[in-house]
PQR file with spaces between the fields and no chain letter, atoms N, CA, C, O and H, PARSE charges and radii, in Angstrom:
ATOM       1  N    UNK     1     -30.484  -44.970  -22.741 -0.4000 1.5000
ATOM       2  CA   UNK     1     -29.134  -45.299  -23.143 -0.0000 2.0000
ATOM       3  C    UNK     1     -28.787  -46.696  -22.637  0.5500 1.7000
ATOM       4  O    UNK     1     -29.214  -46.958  -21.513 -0.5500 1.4000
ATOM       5  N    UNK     2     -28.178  -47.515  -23.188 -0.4000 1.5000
ATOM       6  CA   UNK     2     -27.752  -48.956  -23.408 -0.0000 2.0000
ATOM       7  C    UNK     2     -26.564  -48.768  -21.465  0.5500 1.7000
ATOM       8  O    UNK     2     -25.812  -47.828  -21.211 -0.5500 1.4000
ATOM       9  H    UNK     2     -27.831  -47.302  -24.102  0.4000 1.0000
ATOM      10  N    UNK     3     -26.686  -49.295  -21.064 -0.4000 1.5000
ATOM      11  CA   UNK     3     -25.445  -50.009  -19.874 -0.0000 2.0000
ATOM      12  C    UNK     3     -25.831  -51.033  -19.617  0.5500 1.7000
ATOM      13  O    UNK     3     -26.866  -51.612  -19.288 -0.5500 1.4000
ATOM      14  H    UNK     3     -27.297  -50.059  -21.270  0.4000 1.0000
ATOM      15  N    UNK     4     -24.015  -51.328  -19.974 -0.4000 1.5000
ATOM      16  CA   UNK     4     -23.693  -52.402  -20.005 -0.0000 2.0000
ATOM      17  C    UNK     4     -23.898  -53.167  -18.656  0.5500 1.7000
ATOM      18  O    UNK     4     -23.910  -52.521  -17.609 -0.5500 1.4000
ATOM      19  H    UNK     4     -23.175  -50.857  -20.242  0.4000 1.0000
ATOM      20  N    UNK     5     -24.098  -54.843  -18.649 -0.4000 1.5000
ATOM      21  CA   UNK     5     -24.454  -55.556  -17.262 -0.0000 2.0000
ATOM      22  C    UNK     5     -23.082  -55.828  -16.722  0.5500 1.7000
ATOM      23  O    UNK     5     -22.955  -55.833  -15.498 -0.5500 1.4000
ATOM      24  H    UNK     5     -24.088  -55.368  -19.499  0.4000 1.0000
ATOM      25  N    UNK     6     -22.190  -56.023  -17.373 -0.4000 1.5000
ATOM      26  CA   UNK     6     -20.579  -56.494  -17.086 -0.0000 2.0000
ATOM      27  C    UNK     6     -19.907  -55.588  -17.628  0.5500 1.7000
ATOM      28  O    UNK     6     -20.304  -54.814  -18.499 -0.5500 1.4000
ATOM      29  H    UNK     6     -22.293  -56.019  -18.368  0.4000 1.0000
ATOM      30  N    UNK     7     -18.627  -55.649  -17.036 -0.4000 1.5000
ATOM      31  CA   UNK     7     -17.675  -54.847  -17.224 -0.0000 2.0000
ATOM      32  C    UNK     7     -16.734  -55.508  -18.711  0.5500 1.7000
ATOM      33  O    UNK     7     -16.357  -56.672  -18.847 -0.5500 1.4000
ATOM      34  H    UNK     7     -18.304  -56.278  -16.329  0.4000 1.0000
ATOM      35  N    UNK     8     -16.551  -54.479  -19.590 -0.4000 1.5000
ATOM      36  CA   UNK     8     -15.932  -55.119  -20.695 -0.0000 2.0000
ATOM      37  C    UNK     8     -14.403  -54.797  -20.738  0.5500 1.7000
ATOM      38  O    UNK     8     -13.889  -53.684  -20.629 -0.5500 1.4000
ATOM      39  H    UNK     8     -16.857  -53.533  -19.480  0.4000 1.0000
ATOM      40  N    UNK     9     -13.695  -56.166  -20.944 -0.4000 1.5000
ATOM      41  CA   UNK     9     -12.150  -55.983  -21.201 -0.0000 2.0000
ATOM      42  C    UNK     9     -11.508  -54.666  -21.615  0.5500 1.7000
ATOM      43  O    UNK     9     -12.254  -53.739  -21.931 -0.5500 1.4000
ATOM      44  H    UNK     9     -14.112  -57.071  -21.033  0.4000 1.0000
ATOM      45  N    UNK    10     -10.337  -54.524  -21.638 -0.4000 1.5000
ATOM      46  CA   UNK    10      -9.798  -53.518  -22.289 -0.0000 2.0000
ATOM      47  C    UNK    10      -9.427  -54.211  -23.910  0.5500 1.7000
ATOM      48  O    UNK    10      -9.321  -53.569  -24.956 -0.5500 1.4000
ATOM      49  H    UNK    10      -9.731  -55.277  -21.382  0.4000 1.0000
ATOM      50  N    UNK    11      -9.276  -55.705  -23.727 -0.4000 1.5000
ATOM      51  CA   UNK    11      -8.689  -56.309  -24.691 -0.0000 2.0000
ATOM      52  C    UNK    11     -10.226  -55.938  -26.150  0.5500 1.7000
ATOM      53  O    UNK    11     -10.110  -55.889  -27.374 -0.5500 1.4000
ATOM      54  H    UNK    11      -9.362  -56.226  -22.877  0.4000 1.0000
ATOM      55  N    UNK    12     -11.683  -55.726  -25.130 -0.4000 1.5000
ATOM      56  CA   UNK    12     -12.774  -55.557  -26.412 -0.0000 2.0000
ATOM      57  C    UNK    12     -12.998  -54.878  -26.715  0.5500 1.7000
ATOM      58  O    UNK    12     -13.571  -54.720  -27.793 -0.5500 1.4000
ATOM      59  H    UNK    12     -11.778  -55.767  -24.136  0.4000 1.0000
ATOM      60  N    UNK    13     -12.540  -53.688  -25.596 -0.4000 1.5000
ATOM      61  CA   UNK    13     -12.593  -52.327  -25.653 -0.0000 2.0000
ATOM      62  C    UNK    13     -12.308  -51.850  -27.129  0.5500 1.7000
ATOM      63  O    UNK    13     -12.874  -51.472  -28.154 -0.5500 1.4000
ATOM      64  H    UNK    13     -12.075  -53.816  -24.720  0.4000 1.0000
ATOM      65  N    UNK    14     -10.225  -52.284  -26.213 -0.4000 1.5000
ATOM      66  CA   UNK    14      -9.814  -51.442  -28.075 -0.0000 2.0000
ATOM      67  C    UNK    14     -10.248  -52.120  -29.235  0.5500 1.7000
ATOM      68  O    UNK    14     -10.465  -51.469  -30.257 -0.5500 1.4000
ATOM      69  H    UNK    14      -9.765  -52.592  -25.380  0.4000 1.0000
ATOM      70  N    UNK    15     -10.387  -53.218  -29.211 -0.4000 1.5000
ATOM      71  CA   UNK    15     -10.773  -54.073  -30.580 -0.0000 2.0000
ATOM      72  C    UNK    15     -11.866  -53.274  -31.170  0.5500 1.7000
ATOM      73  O    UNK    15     -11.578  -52.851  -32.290 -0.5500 1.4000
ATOM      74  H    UNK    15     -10.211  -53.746  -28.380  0.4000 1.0000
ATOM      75  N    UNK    16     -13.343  -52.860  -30.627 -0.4000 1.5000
ATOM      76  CA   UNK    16     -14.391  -52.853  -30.569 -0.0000 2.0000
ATOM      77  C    UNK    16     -13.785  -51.220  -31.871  0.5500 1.7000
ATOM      78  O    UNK    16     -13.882  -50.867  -33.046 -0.5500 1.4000
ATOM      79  H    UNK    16     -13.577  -53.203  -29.717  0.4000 1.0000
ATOM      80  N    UNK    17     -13.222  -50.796  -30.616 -0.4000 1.5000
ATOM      81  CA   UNK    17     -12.630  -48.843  -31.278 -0.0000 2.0000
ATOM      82  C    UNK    17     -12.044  -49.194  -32.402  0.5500 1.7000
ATOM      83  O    UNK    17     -12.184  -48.320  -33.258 -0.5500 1.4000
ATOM      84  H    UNK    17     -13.144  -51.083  -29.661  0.4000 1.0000
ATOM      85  N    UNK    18     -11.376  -50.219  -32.798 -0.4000 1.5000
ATOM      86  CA   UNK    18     -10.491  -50.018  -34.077 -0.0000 2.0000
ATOM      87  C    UNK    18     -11.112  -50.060  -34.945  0.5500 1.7000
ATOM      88  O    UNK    18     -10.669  -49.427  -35.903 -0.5500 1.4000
ATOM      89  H    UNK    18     -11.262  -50.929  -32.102  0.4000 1.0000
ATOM      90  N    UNK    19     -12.185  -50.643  -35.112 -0.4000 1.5000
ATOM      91  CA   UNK    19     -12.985  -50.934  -36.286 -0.0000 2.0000
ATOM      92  C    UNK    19     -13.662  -49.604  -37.277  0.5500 1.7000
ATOM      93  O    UNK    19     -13.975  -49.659  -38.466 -0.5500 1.4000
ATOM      94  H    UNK    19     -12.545  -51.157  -34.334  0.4000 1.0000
ATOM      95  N    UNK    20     -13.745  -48.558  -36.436 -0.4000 1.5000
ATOM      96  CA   UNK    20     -14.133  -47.217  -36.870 -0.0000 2.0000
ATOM      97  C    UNK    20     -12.876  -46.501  -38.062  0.5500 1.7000
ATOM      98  O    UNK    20     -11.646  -46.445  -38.088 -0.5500 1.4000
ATOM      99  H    UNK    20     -13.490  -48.513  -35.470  0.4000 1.0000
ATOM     100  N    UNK    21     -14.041  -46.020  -38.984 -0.4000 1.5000
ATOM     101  CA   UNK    21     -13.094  -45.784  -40.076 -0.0000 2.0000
ATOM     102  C    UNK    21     -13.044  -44.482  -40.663  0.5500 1.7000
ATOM     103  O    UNK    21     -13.634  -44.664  -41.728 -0.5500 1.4000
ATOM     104  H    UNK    21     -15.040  -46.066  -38.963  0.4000 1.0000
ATOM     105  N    UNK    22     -12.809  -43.653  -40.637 -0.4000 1.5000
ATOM     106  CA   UNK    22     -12.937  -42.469  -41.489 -0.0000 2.0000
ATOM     107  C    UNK    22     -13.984  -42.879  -43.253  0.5500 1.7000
ATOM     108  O    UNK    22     -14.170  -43.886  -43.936 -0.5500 1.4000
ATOM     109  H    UNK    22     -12.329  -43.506  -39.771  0.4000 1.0000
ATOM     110  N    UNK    23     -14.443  -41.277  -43.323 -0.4000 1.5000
ATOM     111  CA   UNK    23     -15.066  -42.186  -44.759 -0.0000 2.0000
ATOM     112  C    UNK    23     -15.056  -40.787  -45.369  0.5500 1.7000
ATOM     113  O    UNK    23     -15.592  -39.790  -44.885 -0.5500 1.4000
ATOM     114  H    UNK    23     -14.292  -40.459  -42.768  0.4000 1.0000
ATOM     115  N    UNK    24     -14.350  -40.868  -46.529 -0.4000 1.5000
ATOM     116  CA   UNK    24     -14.290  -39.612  -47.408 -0.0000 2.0000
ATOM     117  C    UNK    24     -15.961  -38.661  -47.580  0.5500 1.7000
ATOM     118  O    UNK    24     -16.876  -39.435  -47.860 -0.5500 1.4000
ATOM     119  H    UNK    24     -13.914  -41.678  -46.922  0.4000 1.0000
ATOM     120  N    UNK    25     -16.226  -37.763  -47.500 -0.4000 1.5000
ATOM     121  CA   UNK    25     -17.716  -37.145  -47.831 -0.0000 2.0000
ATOM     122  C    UNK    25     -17.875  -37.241  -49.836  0.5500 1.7000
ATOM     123  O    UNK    25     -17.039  -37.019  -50.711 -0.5500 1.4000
ATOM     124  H    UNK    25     -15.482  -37.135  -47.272  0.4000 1.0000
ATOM     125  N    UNK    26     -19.238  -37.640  -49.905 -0.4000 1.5000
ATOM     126  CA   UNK    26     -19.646  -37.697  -51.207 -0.0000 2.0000
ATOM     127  C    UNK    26     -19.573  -36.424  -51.634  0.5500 1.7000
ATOM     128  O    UNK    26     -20.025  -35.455  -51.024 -0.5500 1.4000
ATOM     129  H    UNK    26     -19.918  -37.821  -49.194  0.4000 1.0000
ATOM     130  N    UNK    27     -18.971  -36.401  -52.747 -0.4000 1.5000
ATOM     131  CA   UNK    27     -18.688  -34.876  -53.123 -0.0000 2.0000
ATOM     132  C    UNK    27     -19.910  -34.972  -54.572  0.5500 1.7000
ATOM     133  O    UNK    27     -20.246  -36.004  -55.153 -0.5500 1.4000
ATOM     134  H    UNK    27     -18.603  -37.188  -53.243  0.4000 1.0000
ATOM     135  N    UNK    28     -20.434  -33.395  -54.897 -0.4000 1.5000
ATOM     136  CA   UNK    28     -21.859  -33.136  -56.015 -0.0000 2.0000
ATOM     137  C    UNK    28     -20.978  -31.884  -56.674  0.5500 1.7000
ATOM     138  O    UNK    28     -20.142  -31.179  -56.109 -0.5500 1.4000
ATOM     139  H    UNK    28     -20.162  -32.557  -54.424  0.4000 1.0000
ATOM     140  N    UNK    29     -21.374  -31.844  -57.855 -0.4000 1.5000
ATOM     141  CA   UNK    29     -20.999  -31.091  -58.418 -0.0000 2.0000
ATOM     142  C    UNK    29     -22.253  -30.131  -58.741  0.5500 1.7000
ATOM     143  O    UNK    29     -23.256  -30.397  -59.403 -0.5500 1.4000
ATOM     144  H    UNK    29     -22.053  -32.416  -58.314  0.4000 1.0000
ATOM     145  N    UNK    30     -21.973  -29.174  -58.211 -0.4000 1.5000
ATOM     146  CA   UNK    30     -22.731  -27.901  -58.723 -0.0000 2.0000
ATOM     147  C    UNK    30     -22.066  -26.853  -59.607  0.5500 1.7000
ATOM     148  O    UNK    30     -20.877  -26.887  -59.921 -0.5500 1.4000
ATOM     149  H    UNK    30     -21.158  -28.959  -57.673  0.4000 1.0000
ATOM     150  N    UNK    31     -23.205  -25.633  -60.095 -0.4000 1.5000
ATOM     151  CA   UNK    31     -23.050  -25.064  -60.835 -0.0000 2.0000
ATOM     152  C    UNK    31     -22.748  -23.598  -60.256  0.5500 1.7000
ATOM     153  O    UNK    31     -23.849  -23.201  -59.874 -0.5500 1.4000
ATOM     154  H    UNK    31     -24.171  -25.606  -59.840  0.4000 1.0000
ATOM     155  N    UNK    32     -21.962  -22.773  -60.047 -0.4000 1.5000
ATOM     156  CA   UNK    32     -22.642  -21.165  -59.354 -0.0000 2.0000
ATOM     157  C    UNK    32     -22.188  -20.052  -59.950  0.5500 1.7000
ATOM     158  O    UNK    32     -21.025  -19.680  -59.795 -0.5500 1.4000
ATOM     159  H    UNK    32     -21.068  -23.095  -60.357  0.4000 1.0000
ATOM     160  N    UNK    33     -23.020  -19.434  -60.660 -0.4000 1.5000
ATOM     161  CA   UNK    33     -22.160  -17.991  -61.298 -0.0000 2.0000
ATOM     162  C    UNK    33     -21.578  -18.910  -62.814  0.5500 1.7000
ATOM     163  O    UNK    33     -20.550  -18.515  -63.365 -0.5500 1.4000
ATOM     164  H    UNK    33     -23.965  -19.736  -60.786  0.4000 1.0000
ATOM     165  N    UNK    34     -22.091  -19.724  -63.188 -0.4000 1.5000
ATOM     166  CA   UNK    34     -21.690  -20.481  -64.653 -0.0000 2.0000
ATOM     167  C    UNK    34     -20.370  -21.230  -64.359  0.5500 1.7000
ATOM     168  O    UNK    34     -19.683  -21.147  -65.377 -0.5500 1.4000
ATOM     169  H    UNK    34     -22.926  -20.045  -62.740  0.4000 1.0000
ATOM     170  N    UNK    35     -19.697  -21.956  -63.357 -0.4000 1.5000
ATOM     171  CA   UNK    35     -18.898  -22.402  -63.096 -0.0000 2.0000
ATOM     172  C    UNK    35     -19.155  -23.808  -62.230  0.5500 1.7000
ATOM     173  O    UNK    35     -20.239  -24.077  -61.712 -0.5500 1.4000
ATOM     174  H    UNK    35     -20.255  -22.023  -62.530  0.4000 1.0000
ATOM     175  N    UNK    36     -18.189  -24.501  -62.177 -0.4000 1.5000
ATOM     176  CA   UNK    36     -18.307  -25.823  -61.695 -0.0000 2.0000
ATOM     177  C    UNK    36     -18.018  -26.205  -60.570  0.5500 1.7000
ATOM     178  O    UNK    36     -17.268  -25.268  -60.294 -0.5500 1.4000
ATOM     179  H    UNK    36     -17.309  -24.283  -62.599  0.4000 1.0000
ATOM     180  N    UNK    37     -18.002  -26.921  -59.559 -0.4000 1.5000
ATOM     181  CA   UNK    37     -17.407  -26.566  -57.944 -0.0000 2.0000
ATOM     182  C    UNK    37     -18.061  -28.052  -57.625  0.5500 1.7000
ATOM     183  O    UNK    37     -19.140  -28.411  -58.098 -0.5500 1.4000
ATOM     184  H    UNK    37     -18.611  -27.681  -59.784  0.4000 1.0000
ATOM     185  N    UNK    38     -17.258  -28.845  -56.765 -0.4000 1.5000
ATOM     186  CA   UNK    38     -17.247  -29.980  -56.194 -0.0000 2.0000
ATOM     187  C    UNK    38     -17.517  -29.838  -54.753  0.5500 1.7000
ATOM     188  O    UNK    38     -16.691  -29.186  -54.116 -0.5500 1.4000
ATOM     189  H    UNK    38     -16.382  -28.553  -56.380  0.4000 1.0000
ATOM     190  N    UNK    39     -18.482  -30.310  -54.155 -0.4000 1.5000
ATOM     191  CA   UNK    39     -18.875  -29.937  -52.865 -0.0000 2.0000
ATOM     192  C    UNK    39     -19.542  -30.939  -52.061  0.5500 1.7000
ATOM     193  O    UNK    39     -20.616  -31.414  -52.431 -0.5500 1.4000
ATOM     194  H    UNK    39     -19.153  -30.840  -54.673  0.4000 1.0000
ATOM     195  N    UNK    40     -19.012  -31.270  -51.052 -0.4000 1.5000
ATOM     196  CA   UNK    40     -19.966  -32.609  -50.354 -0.0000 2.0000
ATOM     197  C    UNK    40     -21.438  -32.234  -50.085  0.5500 1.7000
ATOM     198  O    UNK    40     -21.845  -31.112  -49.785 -0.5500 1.4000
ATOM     199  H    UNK    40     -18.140  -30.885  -50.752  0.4000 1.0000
ATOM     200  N    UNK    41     -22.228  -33.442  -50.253 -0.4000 1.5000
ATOM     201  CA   UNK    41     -23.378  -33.474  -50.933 -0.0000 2.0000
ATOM     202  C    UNK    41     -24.503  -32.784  -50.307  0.5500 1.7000
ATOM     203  O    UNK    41     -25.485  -32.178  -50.735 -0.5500 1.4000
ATOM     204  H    UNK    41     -21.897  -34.354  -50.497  0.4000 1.0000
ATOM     205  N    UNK    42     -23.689  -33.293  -48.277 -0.4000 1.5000
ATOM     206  CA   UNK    42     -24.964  -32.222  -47.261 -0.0000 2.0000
ATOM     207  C    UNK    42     -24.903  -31.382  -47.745  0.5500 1.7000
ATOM     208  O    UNK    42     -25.981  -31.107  -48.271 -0.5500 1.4000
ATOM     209  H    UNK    42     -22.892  -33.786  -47.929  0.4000 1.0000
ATOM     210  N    UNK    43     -23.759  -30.308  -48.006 -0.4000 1.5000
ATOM     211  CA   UNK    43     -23.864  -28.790  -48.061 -0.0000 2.0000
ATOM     212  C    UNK    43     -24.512  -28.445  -49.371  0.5500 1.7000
ATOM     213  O    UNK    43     -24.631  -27.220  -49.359 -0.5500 1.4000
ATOM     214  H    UNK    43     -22.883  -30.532  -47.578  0.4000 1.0000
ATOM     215  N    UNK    44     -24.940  -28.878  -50.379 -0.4000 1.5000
ATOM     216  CA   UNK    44     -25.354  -28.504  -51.764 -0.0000 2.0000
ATOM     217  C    UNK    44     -26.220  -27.325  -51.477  0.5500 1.7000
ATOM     218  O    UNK    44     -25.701  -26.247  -51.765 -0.5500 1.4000
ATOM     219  H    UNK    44     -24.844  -29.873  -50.388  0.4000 1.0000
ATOM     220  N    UNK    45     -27.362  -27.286  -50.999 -0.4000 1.5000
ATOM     221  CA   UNK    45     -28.346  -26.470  -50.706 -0.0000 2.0000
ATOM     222  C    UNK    45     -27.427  -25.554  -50.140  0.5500 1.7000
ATOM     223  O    UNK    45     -27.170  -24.728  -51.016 -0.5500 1.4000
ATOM     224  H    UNK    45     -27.783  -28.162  -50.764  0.4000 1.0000
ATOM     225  N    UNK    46     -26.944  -25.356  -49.331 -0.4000 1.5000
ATOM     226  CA   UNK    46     -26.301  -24.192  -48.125 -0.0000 2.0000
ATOM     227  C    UNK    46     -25.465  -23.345  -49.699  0.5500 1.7000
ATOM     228  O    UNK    46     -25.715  -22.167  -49.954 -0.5500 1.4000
ATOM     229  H    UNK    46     -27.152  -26.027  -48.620  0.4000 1.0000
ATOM     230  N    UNK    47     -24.953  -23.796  -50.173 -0.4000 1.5000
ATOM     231  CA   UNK    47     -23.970  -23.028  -51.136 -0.0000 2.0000
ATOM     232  C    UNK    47     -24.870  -22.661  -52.209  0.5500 1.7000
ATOM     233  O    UNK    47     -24.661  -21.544  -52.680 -0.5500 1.4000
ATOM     234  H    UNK    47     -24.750  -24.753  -49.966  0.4000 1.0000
ATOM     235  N    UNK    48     -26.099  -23.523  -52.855 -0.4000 1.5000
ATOM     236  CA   UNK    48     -27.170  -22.766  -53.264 -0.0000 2.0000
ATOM     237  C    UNK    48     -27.659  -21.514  -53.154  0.5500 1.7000
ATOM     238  O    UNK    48     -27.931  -20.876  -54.172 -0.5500 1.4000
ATOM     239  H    UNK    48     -26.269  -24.430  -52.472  0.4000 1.0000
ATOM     240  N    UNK    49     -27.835  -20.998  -51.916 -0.4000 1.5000
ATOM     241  CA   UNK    49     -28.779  -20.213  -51.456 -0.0000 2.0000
ATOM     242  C    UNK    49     -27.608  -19.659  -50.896  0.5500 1.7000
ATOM     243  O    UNK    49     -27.713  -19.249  -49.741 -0.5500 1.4000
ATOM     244  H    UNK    49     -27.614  -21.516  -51.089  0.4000 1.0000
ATOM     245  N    UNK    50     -26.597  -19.564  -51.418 -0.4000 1.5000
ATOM     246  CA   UNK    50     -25.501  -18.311  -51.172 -0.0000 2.0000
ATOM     247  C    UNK    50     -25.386  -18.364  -49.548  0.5500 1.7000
ATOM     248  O    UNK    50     -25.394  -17.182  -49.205 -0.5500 1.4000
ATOM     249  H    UNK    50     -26.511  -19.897  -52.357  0.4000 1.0000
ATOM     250  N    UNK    51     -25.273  -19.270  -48.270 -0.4000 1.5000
ATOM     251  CA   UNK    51     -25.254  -19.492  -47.103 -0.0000 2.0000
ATOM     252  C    UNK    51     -23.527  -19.181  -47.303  0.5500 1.7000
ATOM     253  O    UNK    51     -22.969  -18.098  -47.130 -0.5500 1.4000
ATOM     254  H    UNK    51     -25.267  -20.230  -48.549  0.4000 1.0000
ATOM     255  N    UNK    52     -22.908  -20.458  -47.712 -0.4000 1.5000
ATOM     256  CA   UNK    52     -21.324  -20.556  -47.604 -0.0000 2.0000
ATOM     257  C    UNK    52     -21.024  -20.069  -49.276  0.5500 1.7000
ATOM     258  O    UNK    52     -21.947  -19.994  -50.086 -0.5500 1.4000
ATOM     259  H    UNK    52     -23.362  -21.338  -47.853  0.4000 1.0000
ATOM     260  N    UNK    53     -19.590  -19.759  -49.628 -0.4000 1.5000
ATOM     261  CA   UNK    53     -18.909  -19.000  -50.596 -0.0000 2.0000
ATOM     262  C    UNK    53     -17.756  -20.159  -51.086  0.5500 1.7000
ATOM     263  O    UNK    53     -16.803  -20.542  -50.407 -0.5500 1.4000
ATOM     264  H    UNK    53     -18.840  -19.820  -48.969  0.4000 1.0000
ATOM     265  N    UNK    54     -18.109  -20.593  -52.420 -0.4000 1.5000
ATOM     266  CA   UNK    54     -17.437  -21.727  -52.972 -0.0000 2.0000
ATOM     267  C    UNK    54     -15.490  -21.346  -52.812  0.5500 1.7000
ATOM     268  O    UNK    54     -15.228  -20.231  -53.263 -0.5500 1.4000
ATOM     269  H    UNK    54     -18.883  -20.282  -52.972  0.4000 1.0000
ATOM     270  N    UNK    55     -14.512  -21.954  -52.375 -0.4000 1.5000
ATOM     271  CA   UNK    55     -13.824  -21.633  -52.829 -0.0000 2.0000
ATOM     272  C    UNK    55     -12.894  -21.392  -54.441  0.5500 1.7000
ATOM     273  O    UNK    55     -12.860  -22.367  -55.193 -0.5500 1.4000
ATOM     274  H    UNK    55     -14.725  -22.860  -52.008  0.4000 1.0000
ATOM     275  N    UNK    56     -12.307  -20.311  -54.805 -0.4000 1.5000
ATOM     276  CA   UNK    56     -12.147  -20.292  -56.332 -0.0000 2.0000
ATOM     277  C    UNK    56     -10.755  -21.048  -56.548  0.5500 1.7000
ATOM     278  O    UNK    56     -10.312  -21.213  -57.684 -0.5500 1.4000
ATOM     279  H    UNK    56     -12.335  -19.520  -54.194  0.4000 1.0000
């Protein structure tokens, strides 16, 4: 793990934190039971194989 040699500001601190952004999940459209369902893209397989239950 990276440590640091100097101590960093608070002023770079927060700067450094703001930059982080939320990011919507890629949503896939699958098929289940002849119907259509929008689902972010990790989970495709899991709702495949009947793991999780699409909401209707």
């Amino acid at each position: 793990m990276a440590v640091p040699k100097r101590k960093m500001s608070r002023s770079n601190t927060r700067h450094r934190r703001a930059q982080w952004k939320a990011v919507r999940p890629d949503l896939a459209t699958i098929t289940i039971d002849g119907r259509q369902y929008q689902v972010p893209r990790r989970l495709v397989r899991a709702y495949e194989r009947g793991l999780l239950l699409p909401e209707a």
